[in-house]
C-alpha positions in Angstrom: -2.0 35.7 3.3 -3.8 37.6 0.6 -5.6 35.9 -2.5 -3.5 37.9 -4.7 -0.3 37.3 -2.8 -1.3 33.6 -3.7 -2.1 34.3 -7.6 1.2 36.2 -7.7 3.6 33.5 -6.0 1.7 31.2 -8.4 2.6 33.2 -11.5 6.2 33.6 -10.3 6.2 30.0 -10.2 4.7 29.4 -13.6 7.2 31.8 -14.8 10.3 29.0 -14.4 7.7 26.2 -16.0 9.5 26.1 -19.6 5.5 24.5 -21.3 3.9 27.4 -19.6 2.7 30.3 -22.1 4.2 32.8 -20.5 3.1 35.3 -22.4 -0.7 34.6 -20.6 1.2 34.9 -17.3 0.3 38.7 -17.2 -3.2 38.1 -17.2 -3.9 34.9 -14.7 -6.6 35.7 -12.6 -8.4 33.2 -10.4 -10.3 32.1 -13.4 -7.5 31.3 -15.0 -6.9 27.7 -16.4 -4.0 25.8 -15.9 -3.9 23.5 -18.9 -6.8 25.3 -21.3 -5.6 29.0 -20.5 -2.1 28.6 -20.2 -1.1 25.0 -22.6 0.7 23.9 -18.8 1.1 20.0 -19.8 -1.2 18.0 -17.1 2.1 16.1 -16.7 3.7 19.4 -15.9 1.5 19.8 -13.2 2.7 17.9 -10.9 6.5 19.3 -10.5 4.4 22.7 -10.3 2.4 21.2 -7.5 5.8 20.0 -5.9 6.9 24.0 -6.3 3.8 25.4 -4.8 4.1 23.0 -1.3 8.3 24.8 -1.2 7.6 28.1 -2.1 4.2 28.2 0.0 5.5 25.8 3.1 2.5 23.6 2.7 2.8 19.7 2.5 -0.8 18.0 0.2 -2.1 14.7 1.0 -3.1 12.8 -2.4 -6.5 13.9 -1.1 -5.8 17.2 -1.7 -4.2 17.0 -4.5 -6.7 14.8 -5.9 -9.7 16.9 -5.4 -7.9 20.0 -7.1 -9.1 21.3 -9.9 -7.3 22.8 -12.7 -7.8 26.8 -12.0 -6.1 29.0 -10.2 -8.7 29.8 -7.6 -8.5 25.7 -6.9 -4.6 25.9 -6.1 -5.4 29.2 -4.0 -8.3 27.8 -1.9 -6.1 24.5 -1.1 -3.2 26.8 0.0 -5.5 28.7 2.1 -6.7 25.0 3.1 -3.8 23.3 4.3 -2.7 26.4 5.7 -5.5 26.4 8.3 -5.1 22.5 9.1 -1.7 23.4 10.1 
């Protein structure tokens, strides 16, 4: 699986996350902040986490999920990740 494959199934994602400005969603790139770039509520994050493990077929540990940070490149580089471990 591509990078970009991975930003867009992120931003299709982000598009059904109400707090999400999705107006920014045409512009996410890896740099792209979750919570500074796009206003995504850090409590938000966590059901968006939940919708990146269904939509990607990856299960997190708290490690993981942990060590994220809040970019896009982090969420891509652990999908690529827990890919691999699998």
């Amino acid at each position: 699986m591509e990078r970009q494959d991975i930003i867009d199934g992120l931003v299709e994602i982000l598009r059904t996350v109400r707090m999400v400005d999705q107006a920014k969603l045409e512009s996410v790139t890896e740099e792209t902040d979750f919570i500074a770039d796009l206003n995504t509520p850090s409590t938000e994050m966590i059901n968006i986490v939940s919708k990146i493990e269904q939509k990607f077929e990856v299960e997190f540990d708290d490690d993981d999920i942990d060590d994220m940070g809040s970019k896009v490149k982090d969420a891509v580089d652990l999908i690529i990740k827990v890919k691999q471990r699998s």
